[in-house]
C-alpha angles and dihedrals in degrees: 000000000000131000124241147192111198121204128203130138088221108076094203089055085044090049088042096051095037086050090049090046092050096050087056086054105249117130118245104214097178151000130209133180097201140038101251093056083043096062086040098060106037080057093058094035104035089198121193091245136008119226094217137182127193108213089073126148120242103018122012142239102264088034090057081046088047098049087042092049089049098053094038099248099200108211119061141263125241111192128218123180152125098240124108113290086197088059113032105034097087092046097047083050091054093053095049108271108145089205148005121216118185114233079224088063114100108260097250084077101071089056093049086046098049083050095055093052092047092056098050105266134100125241113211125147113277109266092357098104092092137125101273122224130190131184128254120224076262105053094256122159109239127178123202092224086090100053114081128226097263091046091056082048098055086036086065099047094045088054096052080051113250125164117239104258088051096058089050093052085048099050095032089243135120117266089235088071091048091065088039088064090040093062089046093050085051096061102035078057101045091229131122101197133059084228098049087046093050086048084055093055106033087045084074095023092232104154 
Protein backbone atom coordinates (compact mmCIF):
# COMPACT_ATOMS: atom_id res chain seq x y z
CA UNK A 1 0.00 0.00 0.00
CA UNK A 2 1.21 3.83 -0.49
CA UNK A 3 2.29 6.65 2.18
CA UNK A 4 0.63 9.66 2.58
CA UNK A 5 0.66 13.25 4.15
CA UNK A 6 -2.80 14.69 4.20
CA UNK A 7 -3.33 18.37 4.26
CA UNK A 8 -6.49 20.30 5.50
CA UNK A 9 -6.75 23.15 7.39
CA UNK A 10 -9.97 21.29 9.49
CA UNK A 11 -8.33 18.51 12.09
CA UNK A 12 -11.85 16.26 12.34
CA UNK A 13 -11.89 15.95 8.14
CA UNK A 14 -7.66 15.11 8.55
CA UNK A 15 -8.44 12.41 11.37
CA UNK A 16 -11.24 11.30 9.34
CA UNK A 17 -9.25 10.87 6.07
CA UNK A 18 -6.00 9.54 7.82
CA UNK A 19 -8.44 6.91 9.75
CA UNK A 20 -10.15 5.90 6.21
CA UNK A 21 -6.51 5.62 4.54
CA UNK A 22 -5.21 3.37 7.36
CA UNK A 23 -8.15 0.86 7.30
CA UNK A 24 -7.35 0.36 3.63
CA UNK A 25 -4.11 -0.34 4.71
CA UNK A 26 -2.01 2.61 3.49
CA UNK A 27 0.39 4.43 6.18
CA UNK A 28 -0.34 7.85 7.01
CA UNK A 29 3.27 9.47 7.68
CA UNK A 30 1.93 13.49 8.43
CA UNK A 31 -0.56 15.76 8.70
CA UNK A 32 -0.52 19.74 7.99
CA UNK A 33 -3.00 22.27 8.23
CA UNK A 34 -1.33 24.83 5.87
CA UNK A 35 0.36 24.91 3.12
CA UNK A 36 3.78 25.87 4.44
CA UNK A 37 3.91 23.03 6.72
CA UNK A 38 2.48 21.11 3.65
CA UNK A 39 5.65 21.77 1.25
CA UNK A 40 7.95 21.10 4.66
CA UNK A 41 6.94 18.04 5.26
CA UNK A 42 6.48 16.34 1.70
CA UNK A 43 9.95 17.36 1.48
CA UNK A 44 11.00 15.25 4.74
CA UNK A 45 8.61 12.47 4.02
CA UNK A 46 8.58 12.20 0.07
CA UNK A 47 5.04 10.06 0.28
CA UNK A 48 3.73 8.27 -2.61
CA UNK A 49 0.61 10.61 -2.76
CA UNK A 50 -0.55 13.97 -0.92
CA UNK A 51 -3.95 14.20 0.34
CA UNK A 52 -4.34 18.01 -0.59
CA UNK A 53 -7.08 20.85 -0.21
CA UNK A 54 -7.10 23.49 -1.56
CA UNK A 55 -8.68 25.99 0.73
CA UNK A 56 -5.47 25.89 2.92
CA UNK A 57 -3.81 29.25 5.21
CA UNK A 58 -0.72 30.45 4.51
CA UNK A 59 -0.10 29.13 1.14
CA UNK A 60 -2.90 27.57 -0.96
CA UNK A 61 -3.75 24.75 -2.51
CA UNK A 62 -2.61 25.44 -6.14
CA UNK A 63 0.24 27.42 -4.72
CA UNK A 64 1.47 24.16 -2.63
CA UNK A 65 0.71 22.03 -7.04
CA UNK A 66 2.47 24.67 -8.46
CA UNK A 67 5.71 24.56 -5.97
CA UNK A 68 5.56 20.58 -6.26
CA UNK A 69 5.35 20.75 -10.03
CA UNK A 70 8.54 23.30 -10.03
CA UNK A 71 10.80 21.24 -8.08
CA UNK A 72 9.53 17.73 -9.81
CA UNK A 73 7.67 16.03 -6.56
CA UNK A 74 7.66 12.73 -7.59
CA UNK A 75 4.45 10.97 -6.06
CA UNK A 76 0.96 12.31 -7.02
CA UNK A 77 -1.77 14.64 -5.72
CA UNK A 78 -4.97 13.70 -4.95
CA UNK A 79 -7.25 16.81 -4.44
CA UNK A 80 -10.04 17.28 -1.89
CA UNK A 81 -11.81 19.95 -1.66
CA UNK A 82 -14.91 21.69 -1.60
CA UNK A 83 -14.35 23.77 -4.39
CA UNK A 84 -15.92 23.37 -7.40
CA UNK A 85 -14.69 20.14 -9.35
CA UNK A 86 -16.40 21.85 -12.66
CA UNK A 87 -14.06 24.84 -12.18
CA UNK A 88 -11.05 23.99 -10.84
CA UNK A 89 -10.25 20.43 -12.24
CA UNK A 90 -8.68 21.48 -15.22
CA UNK A 91 -6.87 23.77 -13.57
CA UNK A 92 -5.75 21.46 -10.68
CA UNK A 93 -4.75 18.99 -13.72
CA UNK A 94 -2.65 21.68 -15.34
CA UNK A 95 -0.80 22.23 -12.42
CA UNK A 96 0.02 18.30 -11.79
CA UNK A 97 -2.72 16.90 -9.73
CA UNK A 98 -3.30 13.36 -10.81
CA UNK A 99 -7.15 13.65 -9.40
CA UNK A 100 -9.86 15.78 -7.91
CA UNK A 101 -12.33 14.31 -5.26
CA UNK A 102 -15.48 16.72 -3.96
CA UNK A 103 -15.71 17.05 -0.13
CA UNK A 104 -19.62 16.45 -1.08
CA UNK A 105 -18.65 13.04 -2.40
CA UNK A 106 -19.31 10.36 -0.16
CA UNK A 107 -15.66 9.35 1.81
CA UNK A 108 -15.12 5.94 0.08
CA UNK A 109 -14.11 7.86 -2.64
CA UNK A 110 -10.74 9.22 -1.36
CA UNK A 111 -9.56 5.44 -0.78
CA UNK A 112 -10.66 4.33 -4.30
CA UNK A 113 -8.84 7.59 -5.57
CA UNK A 114 -5.42 7.12 -3.66
CA UNK A 115 -5.59 3.50 -5.27
CA UNK A 116 -5.93 4.64 -8.47
CA UNK A 117 -2.95 6.87 -8.24
CA UNK A 118 -1.03 4.31 -6.83
CA UNK A 119 -1.71 2.11 -9.64
CA UNK A 120 -0.81 4.56 -12.44
CA UNK A 121 -4.01 6.12 -13.35
CA UNK A 122 -5.74 9.63 -12.47
CA UNK A 123 -8.97 10.02 -10.69
CA UNK A 124 -11.01 13.33 -11.81
CA UNK A 125 -14.70 13.57 -11.95
CA UNK A 126 -16.21 12.17 -15.27
CA UNK A 127 -16.65 15.30 -17.92
CA UNK A 128 -15.38 17.98 -15.23
CA UNK A 129 -12.07 18.48 -16.59
CA UNK A 130 -13.34 21.61 -18.90
CA UNK A 131 -12.50 24.88 -19.36
CA UNK A 132 -14.47 26.48 -16.77
CA UNK A 133 -16.66 30.06 -17.53
CA UNK A 134 -18.44 32.45 -15.07
CA UNK A 135 -20.66 35.65 -15.70
CA UNK A 136 -19.88 38.69 -15.23
CA UNK A 137 -22.94 41.62 -13.12
CA UNK A 138 -23.40 42.26 -16.69
CA UNK A 139 -23.99 39.20 -18.09
CA UNK A 140 -20.51 38.89 -19.58
CA UNK A 141 -19.07 35.68 -20.53
CA UNK A 142 -15.57 35.08 -18.45
CA UNK A 143 -13.29 32.04 -18.59
CA UNK A 144 -10.90 31.16 -15.81
CA UNK A 145 -8.13 30.40 -18.22
CA UNK A 146 -7.14 34.31 -17.83
CA UNK A 147 -6.91 34.57 -14.03
CA UNK A 148 -3.36 33.21 -12.49
CA UNK A 149 -2.90 31.13 -9.76
CA UNK A 150 -2.26 33.67 -7.34
CA UNK A 151 -5.40 35.82 -8.71
CA UNK A 152 -7.60 33.05 -8.18
CA UNK A 153 -5.82 33.00 -4.75
CA UNK A 154 -6.53 36.62 -3.70
CA UNK A 155 -10.52 36.09 -5.73
CA UNK A 156 -11.26 33.57 -3.09
CA UNK A 157 -10.20 35.46 -0.19
CA UNK A 158 -11.96 38.67 -1.29
CA UNK A 159 -14.99 36.77 -1.61
CA UNK A 160 -14.87 35.12 2.09
CA UNK A 161 -14.43 38.58 2.92
CA UNK A 162 -11.08 39.36 4.08
CA UNK A 163 -9.57 42.94 4.31
CA UNK A 164 -6.61 43.60 2.42
CA UNK A 165 -4.03 43.47 4.79
CA UNK A 166 -5.33 40.34 5.86
CA UNK A 167 -5.07 38.73 2.67
CA UNK A 168 -1.40 39.95 2.41
CA UNK A 169 -0.37 38.36 6.18
CA UNK A 170 -1.90 35.54 5.05
CA UNK A 171 -0.13 35.23 1.64
CA UNK A 172 3.34 36.81 2.89
CA UNK A 173 2.88 39.59 0.49
CA UNK A 174 2.56 43.79 0.81
CA UNK A 175 -0.74 45.16 0.98
CA UNK A 176 0.09 47.33 -1.95
CA UNK A 177 0.02 44.19 -4.16
CA UNK A 178 -2.87 43.27 -2.87
CA UNK A 179 -4.51 46.13 -4.27
CA UNK A 180 -2.38 45.67 -7.43
CA UNK A 181 -4.24 42.13 -7.97
CA UNK A 182 -7.57 43.75 -6.89
CA UNK A 183 -7.51 46.23 -9.81
CA UNK A 184 -6.64 43.57 -11.99
CA UNK A 185 -9.41 41.37 -10.73
CA UNK A 186 -11.56 44.25 -11.33
CA UNK A 187 -10.90 44.44 -14.98
CA UNK A 188 -10.54 40.81 -15.90
CA UNK A 189 -14.09 40.92 -14.32
CA UNK A 190 -15.47 43.93 -15.94
CA UNK A 191 -16.58 45.23 -12.64
CA UNK A 192 -15.76 48.49 -10.83
CA UNK A 193 -16.85 47.61 -7.24
CA UNK A 194 -15.65 44.67 -4.59
CA UNK A 195 -19.15 44.13 -4.18
CA UNK A 196 -20.08 43.94 -7.89
CA UNK A 197 -16.88 41.46 -8.36
CA UNK A 198 -17.94 39.26 -5.42
CA UNK A 199 -22.03 39.29 -7.27
CA UNK A 200 -20.05 37.90 -10.61
CA UNK A 201 -18.53 35.05 -8.78
CA UNK A 202 -21.16 33.96 -6.04
CA UNK A 203 -24.20 34.24 -9.19
CA UNK A 204 -22.46 30.75 -10.54
CA UNK A 205 -21.01 29.84 -7.23
CA UNK A 206 -17.43 29.36 -8.76
CA UNK A 207 -15.32 29.94 -6.11
Amino acid sequence: MGTIVVVDDHPLIRLAVRILLENHGHRVLAEASNGVDAIQLVRMHEPDVVVLDLDIPKLDGLSVMAHFKSNRFAGKVLVLTASSPTDFSLRCLKLGAAGFISKEEEMNKIADGVDALLSGLSYFPSGAVTSPQIYSSHNTPIMYSPLTNREITILRLLVKGKKNLDIAATLFISHKTVSTYKSRLLRKFNVTTLLELVQAVRKQNNI
